[in-house]
VEXVO-433011 format. One line per 2 residues: number of its first residue (from 1); their letters; for each residue x negated, y negated, z of C-alpha. Coordinates in steps of 0.1 Angstrom, whole numbers, plus 5000, padded with zeros to 4 digits. Each point is the difference from the previous one (the first is absolute). Layout:
residues N
NUM = A = X Y Z | ...
***
This chain:
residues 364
1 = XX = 2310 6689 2053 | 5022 4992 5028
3 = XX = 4999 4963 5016 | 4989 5002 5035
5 = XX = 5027 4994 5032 | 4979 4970 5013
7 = XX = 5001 4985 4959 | 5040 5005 5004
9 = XX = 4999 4979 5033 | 4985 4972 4983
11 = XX = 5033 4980 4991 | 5003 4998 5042
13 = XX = 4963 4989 5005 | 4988 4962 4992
15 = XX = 4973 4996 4971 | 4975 4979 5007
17 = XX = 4988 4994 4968 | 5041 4988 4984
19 = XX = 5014 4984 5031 | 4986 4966 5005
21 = XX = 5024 4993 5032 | 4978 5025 5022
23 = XX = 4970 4977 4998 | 5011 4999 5038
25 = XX = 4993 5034 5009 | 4967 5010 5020
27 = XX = 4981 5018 4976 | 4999 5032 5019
29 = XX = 5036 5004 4987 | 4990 4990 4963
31 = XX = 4970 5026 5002 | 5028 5027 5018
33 = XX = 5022 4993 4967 | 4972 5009 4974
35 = XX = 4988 5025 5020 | 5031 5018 5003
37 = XX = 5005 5001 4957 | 4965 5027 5005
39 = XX = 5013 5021 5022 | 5005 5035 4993
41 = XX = 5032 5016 5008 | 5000 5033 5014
43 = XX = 5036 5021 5008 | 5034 5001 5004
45 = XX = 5007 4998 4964 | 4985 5023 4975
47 = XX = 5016 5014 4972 | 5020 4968 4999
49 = XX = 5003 4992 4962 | 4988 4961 4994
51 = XX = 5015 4975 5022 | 5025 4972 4990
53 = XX = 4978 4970 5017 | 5032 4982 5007
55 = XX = 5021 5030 5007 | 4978 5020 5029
57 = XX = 5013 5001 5034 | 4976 4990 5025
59 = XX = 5006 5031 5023 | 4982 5017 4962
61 = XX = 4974 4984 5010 | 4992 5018 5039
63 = XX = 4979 5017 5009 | 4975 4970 4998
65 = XX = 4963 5003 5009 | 4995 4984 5033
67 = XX = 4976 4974 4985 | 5027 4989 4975
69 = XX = 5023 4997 5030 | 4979 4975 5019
71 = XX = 4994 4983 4966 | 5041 4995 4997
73 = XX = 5003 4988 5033 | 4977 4975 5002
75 = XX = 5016 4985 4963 | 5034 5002 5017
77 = XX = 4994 4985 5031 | 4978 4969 4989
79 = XX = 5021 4981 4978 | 4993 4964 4984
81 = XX = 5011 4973 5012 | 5021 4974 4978
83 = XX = 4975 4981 4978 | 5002 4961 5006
85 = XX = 5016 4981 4971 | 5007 4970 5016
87 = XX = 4977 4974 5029 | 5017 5017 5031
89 = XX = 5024 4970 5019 | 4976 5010 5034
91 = XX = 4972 5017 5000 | 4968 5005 5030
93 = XX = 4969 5004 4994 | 4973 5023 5024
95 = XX = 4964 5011 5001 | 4989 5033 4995
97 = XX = 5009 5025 5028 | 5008 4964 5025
99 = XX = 5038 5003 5017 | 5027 4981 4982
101 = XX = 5030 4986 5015 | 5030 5005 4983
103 = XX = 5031 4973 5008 | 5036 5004 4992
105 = XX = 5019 4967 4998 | 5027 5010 5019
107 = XX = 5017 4993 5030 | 5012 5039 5008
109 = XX = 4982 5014 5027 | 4998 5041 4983
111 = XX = 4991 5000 4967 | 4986 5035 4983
113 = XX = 4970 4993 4975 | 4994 5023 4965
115 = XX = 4967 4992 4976 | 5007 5004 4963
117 = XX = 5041 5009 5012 | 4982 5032 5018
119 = XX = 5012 4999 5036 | 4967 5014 5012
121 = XX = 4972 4977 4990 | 4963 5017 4988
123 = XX = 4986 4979 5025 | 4995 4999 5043
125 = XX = 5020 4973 5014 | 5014 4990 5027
127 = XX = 5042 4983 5000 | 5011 4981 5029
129 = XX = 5027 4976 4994 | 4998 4979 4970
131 = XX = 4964 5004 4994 | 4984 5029 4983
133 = XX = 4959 5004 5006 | 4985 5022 4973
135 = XX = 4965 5015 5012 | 4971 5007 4983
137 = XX = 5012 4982 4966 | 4985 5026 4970
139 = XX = 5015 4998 4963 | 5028 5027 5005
141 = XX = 5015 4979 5031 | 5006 4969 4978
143 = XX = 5032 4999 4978 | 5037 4985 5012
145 = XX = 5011 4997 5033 | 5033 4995 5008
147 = XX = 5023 5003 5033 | 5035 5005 5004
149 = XX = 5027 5004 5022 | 5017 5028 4990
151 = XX = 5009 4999 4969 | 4991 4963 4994
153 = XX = 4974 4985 4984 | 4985 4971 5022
155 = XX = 4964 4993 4992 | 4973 5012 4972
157 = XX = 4959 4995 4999 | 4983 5011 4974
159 = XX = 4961 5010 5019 | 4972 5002 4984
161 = XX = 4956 5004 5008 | 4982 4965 4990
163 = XX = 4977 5004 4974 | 4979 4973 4973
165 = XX = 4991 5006 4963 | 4979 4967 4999
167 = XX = 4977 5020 4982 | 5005 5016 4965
169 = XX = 5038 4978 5000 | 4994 4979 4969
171 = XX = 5023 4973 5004 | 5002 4979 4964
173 = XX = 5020 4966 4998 | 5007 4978 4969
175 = XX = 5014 4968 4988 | 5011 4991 4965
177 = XX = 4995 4960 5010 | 4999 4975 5029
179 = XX = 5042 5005 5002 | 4990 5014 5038
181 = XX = 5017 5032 4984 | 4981 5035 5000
183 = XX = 4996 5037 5006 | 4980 5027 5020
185 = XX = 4990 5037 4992 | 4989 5025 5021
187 = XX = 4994 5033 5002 | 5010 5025 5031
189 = XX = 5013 5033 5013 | 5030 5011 4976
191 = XX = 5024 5012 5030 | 4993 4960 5016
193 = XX = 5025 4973 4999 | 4985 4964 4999
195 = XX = 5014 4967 5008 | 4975 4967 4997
197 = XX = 5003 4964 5014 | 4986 4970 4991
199 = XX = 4980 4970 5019 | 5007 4969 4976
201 = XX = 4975 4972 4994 | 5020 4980 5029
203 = XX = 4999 5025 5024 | 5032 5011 5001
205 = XX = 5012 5035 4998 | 5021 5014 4971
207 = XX = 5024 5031 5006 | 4991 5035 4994
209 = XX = 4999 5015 4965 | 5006 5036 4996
211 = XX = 4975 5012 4973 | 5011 5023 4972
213 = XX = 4979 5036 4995 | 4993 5026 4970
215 = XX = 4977 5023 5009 | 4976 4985 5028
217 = XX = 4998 4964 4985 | 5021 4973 5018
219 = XX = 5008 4963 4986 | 5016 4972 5010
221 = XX = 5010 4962 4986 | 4992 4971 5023
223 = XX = 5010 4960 4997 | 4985 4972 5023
225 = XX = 5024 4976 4994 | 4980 4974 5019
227 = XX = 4969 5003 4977 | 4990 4970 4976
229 = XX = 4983 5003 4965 | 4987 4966 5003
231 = XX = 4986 5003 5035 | 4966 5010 5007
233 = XX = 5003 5038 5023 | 4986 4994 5036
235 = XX = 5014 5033 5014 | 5005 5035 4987
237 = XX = 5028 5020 5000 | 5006 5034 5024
239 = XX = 5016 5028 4986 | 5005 5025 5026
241 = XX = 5010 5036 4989 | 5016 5023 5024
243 = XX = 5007 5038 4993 | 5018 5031 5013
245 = XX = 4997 5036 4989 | 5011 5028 5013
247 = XX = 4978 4999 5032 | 4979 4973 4997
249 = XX = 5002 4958 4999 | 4974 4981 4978
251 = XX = 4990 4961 5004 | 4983 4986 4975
253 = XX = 4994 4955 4992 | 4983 4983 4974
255 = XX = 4993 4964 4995 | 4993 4980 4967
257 = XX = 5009 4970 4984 | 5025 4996 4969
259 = XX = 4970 4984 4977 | 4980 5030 5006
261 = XX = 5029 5029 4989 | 5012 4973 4967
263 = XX = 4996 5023 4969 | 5024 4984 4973
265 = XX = 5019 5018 4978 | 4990 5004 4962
267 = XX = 5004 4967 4976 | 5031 5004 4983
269 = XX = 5010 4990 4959 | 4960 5002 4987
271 = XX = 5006 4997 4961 | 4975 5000 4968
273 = XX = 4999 4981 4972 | 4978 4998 4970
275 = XX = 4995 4968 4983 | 4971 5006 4972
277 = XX = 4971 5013 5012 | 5008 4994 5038
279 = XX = 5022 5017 5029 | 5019 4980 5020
281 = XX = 5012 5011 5032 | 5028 4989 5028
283 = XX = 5014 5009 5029 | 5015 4991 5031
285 = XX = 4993 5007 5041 | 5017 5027 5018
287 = XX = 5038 4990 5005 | 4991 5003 5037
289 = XX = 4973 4977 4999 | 5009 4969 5023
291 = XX = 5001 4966 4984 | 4984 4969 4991
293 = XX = 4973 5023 4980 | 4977 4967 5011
295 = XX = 5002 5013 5032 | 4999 5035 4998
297 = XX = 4978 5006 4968 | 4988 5036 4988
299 = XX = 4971 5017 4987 | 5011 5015 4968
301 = XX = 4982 5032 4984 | 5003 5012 4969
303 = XX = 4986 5036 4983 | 5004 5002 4963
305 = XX = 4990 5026 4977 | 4979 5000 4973
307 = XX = 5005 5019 4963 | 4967 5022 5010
309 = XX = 5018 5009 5036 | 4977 4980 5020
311 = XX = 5018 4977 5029 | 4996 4970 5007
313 = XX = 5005 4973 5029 | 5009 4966 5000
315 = XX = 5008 4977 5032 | 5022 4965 5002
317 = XX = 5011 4981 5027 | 5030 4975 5000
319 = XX = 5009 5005 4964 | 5027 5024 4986
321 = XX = 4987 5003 4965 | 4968 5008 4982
323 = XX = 4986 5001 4963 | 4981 5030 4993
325 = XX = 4974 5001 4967 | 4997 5042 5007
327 = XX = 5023 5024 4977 | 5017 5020 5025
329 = XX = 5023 5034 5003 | 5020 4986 5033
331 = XX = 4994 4981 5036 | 5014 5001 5032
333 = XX = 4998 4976 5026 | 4995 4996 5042
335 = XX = 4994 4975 5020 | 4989 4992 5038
337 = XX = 5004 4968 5024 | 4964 4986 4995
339 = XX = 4999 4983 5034 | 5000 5026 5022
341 = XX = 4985 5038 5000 | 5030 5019 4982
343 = XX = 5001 5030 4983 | 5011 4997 4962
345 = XX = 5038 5004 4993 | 5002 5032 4976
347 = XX = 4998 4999 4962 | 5032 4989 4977
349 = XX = 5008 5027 4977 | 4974 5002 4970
351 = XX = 5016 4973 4972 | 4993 5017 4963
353 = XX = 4986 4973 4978 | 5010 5018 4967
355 = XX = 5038 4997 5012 | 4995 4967 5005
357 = XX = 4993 4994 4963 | 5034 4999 4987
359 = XX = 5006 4965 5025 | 4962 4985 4991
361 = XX = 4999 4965 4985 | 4977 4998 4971
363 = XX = 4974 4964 5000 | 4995 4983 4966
***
């Protein structure tokens, strides 16, 4: 069975399914690109033996039906624009279909304008001087801006439509201790760039952060280097999140307090020893954990296994060592800052009390 003409034009044609980098294209030119793999072909070649995909001419491949012709054009003539890998230096943002105007810091009179390094912009727009006024913003206007004279580059603004994701942008922050140290998540569109800022305790401003990506979820590590473990928190921190995709800017700010994000870390070194009849167990706080342990005491949580498979719980607070009378299989260990509403650090790994035999200390 012979491959069709428009299958041999696919190494030309972009597939939306492999290519992440079109996520900029309108989707009438991603449906155009599936459509045209189910087109029959019809003409021009038959008796042809099978084609060498990589090998065919394209002048093989005329006469095409007139509906694949239209299909080609409109892939070739709306390409994407460069996907955004890094904040834009200057950027504008505009409403939905209001004018924008366009400045180029120069001081040459003539400049010549190109969007996305296209001398003719998919937008209206009006240039007079140094100004340029876009009209009508929609999504396919925004993109790069630049003038020039001549050849030179002089000026570049990246444009895009204003936009929030306030809702369904879950926004997660968290903090090992009161150090004034922690990090954000965040989820959002996988073709955005994100940059975040933070509002210390003080009131002063810290400098912008660019956030790293993988796959639509952003983070982010923060310090406020004026906060104090000892001092009671009178104002919350801001952290404002600002976005850019392709063709649209996001704004996003939350507010909270360090004691309300504290999760600590697991306790570290937990150890078993049997002496007679009796289990004795130690450990010690997370290596994070700020000192004097007077001060900042935890709520320790411990989950032991019984011979039968049934789990139990047991709670301390202030101590770092406990006697057990149960015969267990292995325990593990969290804890959580009993003074304020936190969220339990996660379990230690699961300590086997059968390998902890060989160090036990017999009682006579």
């Amino acid at each position: 069975m012979q491959d069709s003409p428009a299958a041999a034009l696919l190494p030309i044609l972009p597939d939306p399914a492999a290519a992440p980098g079109l996520r900029a294209l309108p989707s009438l030119v991603l449906l155009a690109a599936s459509q045209l793999r189910q087109l029959p072909f019809s003409g021009g070649t038959a008796g042809l033996p099978p084609w060498d995909r990589a090998a065919l001419p394209l002048p093989l491949l005329l006469p095409f039906p007139s509906q694949m012709l239209g299909l080609v054009g409109l892939v070739l003539c709306l390409t994407p624009a460069d996907a955004l890998t890094a904040f834009p230096p200057k950027f504008q943002v505009g409403k939905l279909n209001g004018d924008v105007v366009v400045k180029c810091n120069t001081s040459e009179q003539r400049v010549t304008w190109t969007q996305n390094g296209e001398p003719e912009p998919m937008a209206e727009f009006v240039a007079k001087g140094q100004t340029l006024t876009i009209l009508g913003l929609d999504l396919p206007a925004a993109g790069n801006y630049s003038c020039w004279a001549g050849t030179v580059l002089l000026d570049t603004t990246y444009v895009v439509v204003s936009g929030t994701r306030e809702e369904g942008m879950n926004v997660s922050c968290q903090a090992e201790s009161y150090h004034g140290s922690f990090r954000c998540s965040w989820n959002g569109p996988r073709s955005a760039v994100f940059r975040a800022r933070l509002t210390r305790s003080d009131g002063s401003l810290g400098k912008w952060v660019l956030a790293a990506g993988h796959h639509g979820w952003f983070s982010a590590s923060f310090a406020d280097p004026s906060f104090c473990p000892f001092a009671e928190e009178l104002h919350p921190l801001q952290l404002q999140l600002e976005g850019l995709s392709d063709t649209s800017y996001l704004n996003f700010s939350i507010h909270f307090f360090i004691r309300d994000i504290v999760r600590p870390n697991p306790p570290q070194n937990l150890t078993v020893q049997q002496w007679g009849e009796q289990f004795h167990l130690s450990w010690a706080p997370p290596a994070s954990w700020p000192l004097p342990k007077s001060y900042f005491a935890l709520l320790y949580r411990l989950q032991y296994e019984l011979p039968n498979g049934t789990q139990v719980h047991r709670y301390v607070e202030g101590v770092e060592e406990l006697q057990l009378q149960d015969r267990m299989r292995r325990v593990r260990i969290s804890c959580q800052d009993p003074y304020a509403n936190h969220a339990w650090s996660p379990w230690s790994a699961w300590k086997d009390v059968d390998a902890a035999q060989q160090h036990r200390l017999q009682a006579r």
